[in-house]
N, C-alpha and C positions, 0 to 999 in steps of 0.2 A: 310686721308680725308682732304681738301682743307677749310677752313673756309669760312664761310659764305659773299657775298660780304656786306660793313656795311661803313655808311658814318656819320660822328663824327661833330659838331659844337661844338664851346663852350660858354658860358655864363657867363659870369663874374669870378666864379671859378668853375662853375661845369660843366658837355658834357652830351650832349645827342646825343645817337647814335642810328640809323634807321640801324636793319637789313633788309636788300633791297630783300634777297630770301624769308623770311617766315613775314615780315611787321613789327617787334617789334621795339616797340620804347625804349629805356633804357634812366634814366634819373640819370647820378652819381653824389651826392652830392658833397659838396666840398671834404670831407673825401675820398670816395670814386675814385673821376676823382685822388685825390693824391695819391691813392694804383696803381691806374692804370698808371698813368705817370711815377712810380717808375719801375714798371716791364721792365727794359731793361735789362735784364738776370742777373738778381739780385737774391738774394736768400732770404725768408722768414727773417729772423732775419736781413739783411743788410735795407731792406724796412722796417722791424717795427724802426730800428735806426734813419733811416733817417726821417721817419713820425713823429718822438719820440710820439709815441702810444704802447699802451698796447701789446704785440707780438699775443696774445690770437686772440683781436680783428681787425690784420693785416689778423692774419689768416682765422680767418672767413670771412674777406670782398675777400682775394686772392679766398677763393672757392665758393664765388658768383658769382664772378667776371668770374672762369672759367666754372661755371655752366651756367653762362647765352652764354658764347663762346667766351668773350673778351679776355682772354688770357690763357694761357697754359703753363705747365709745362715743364721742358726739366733737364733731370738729378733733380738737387737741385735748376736750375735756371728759373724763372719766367718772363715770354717774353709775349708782347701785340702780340695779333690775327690784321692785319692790317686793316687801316680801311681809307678812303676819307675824307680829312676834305673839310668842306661845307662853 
């Protein structure tokens, strides 16, 4: 299944992204937009290093993240869902 089309601005340090088929607005905190810039097929523990954050609460923000449809799993590596920057 083809991810949703979704158009991304940013704000000083945090994005807010408009999914464009179903109208959600998302709004990532600083913490957050950093979880999400990290996913370029990186794997859970390489993104908690790099965040130097808790791995626990890496993990929790990765399955919010994939829960709301930003990005997605692939083997052990963690990839952004694409998105139009505005």
């Amino acid at each position: 299944m083809a991810p949703n089309r979704s158009l991304a601005a940013a704000f000083e340090d945090e994005i807010v992204i408009l999914k464009v088929d179903d109208g959600s607005l998302l709004r990532l905190d600083s913490w957050a937009s950093r979880i999400w810039r990290s996913c370029e097929g990186s794997t859970t523990e390489a993104i908690a290093s790099s965040a130097r954050g808790p791995a626990e609460r890496v993990s929790e923000t990765l399955q919010a993240l994939s829960d709301a449809g930003l990005v997605r799993q692939i083997d052990a590596a963690w990839v952004r869902n694409p998105v139009e920057w505005v």
